[in-house]
C-alpha positions in Angstrom: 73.0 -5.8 18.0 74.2 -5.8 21.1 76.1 -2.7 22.6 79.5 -4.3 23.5 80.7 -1.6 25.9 77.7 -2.5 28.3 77.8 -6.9 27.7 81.4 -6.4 28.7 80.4 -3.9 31.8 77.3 -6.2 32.7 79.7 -9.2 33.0 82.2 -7.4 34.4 79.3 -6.8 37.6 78.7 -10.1 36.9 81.9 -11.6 37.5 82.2 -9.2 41.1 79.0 -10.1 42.3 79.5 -13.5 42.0 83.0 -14.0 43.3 82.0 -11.4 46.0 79.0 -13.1 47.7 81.2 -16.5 46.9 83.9 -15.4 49.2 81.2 -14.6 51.5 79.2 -17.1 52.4 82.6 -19.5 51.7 82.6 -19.4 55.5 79.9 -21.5 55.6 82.2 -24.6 54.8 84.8 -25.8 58.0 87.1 -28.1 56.1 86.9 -30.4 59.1 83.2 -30.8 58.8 82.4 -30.4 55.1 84.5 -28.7 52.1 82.9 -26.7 49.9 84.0 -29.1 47.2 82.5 -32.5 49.0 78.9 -30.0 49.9 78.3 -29.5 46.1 79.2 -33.9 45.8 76.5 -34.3 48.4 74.7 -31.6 47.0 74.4 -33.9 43.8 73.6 -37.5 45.4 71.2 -36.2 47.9 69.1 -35.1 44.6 69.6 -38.1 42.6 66.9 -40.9 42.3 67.1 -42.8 45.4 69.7 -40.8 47.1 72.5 -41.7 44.7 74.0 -40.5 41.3 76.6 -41.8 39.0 79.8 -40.7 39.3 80.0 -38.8 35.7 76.5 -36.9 36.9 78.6 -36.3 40.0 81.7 -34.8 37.5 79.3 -33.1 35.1 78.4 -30.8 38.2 81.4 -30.1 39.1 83.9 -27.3 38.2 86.8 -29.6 38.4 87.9 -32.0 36.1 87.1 -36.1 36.6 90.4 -36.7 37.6 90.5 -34.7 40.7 86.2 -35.5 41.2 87.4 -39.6 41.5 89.9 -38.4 44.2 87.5 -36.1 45.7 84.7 -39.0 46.0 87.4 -41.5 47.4 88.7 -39.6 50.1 84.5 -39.0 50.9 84.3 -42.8 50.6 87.2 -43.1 53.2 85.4 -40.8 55.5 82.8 -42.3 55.9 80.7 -39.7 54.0 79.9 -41.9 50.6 79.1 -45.4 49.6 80.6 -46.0 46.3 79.6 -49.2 44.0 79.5 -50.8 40.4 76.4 -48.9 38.4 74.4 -51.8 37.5 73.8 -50.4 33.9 76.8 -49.3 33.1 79.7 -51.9 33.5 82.2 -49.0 33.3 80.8 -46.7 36.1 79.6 -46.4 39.4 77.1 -45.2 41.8 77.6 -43.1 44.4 75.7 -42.7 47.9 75.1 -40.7 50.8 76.0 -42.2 54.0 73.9 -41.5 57.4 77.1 -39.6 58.3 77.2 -38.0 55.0 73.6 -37.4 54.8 73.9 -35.6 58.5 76.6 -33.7 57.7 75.3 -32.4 54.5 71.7 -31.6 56.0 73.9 -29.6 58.9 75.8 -27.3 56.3 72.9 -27.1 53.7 70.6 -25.7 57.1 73.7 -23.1 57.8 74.5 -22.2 54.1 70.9 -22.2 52.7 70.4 -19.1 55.7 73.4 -17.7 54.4 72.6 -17.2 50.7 68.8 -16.1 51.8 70.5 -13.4 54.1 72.9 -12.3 51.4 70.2 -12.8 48.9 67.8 -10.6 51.0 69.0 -7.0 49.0 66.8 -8.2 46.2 62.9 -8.3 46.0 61.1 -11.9 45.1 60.9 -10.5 41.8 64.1 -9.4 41.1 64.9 -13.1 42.5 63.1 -14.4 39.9 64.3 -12.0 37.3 67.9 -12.7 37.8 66.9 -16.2 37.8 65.4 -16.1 34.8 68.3 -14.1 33.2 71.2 -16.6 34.8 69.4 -19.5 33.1 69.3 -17.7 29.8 73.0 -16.9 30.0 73.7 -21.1 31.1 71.2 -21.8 27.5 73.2 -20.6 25.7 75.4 -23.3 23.2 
């Protein structure tokens, strides 16, 4: 059985860690270029087949509910950062794409952020990388 006194210290360091290092590299986003919020929208399309995802993979990504996911990829549509159509197998969706502007933009953040997280990322050794990689995925496994 697990001891509960350490679980609840372990997520506890967790937690800090990760709201720590968030904070930091946070500065990585300038609202007027890209928010942190329409890099992890990008984020998404840029990985989907053909540089473009649905819009519920988009949501299911996303720490924010559809609602606010739909505003989110409008306003990018009226910037000029998203194409946004009918999905073609599913009457009820749509697809979402990167435009050139949006692609630029995204490949100018991900250069600066990317450097970030390495730098922050740089206390640990390639295997403990790979161990708290490991770990953090069997944490998200779980049901």
């Amino acid at each position: 059985m697990t001891d509960r006194r350490l679980a609840i210290t372990a997520w506890e360091s967790l937690f800090r860690a990760q709201h720590e290092v968030l904070q930091e590299i946070s500065t990585d986003f300038v609202e007027d270029e890209l928010s942190q919020a329409e890099y992890d929208v990008l984020l998404t399309v840029t990985r989907g087949d053909g540089g473009a995802a649905r819009l519920r993979d988009v949501t299911s990504n996303m720490l924010i509910s559809q609602p606010s996911v739909s505003r989110l990829v409008d306003r990018m549509v009226s910037r000029g950062l998203l194409t946004k159509c009918p999905d073609p197998l599913d009457g009820r969706g749509a697809l979402v794409s990167a435009t050139e502007h949006g692609q630029s933009a995204f490949r100018r953040v991900a250069t600066a952020h990317g450097r970030s997280i390495a730098d922050r990322m740089s206390v640990l050794s390639d295997d403990e990388l790979a161990q708290l990689r490991t770990l953090t995925a069997k944490l998200r496994a779980q049901p």
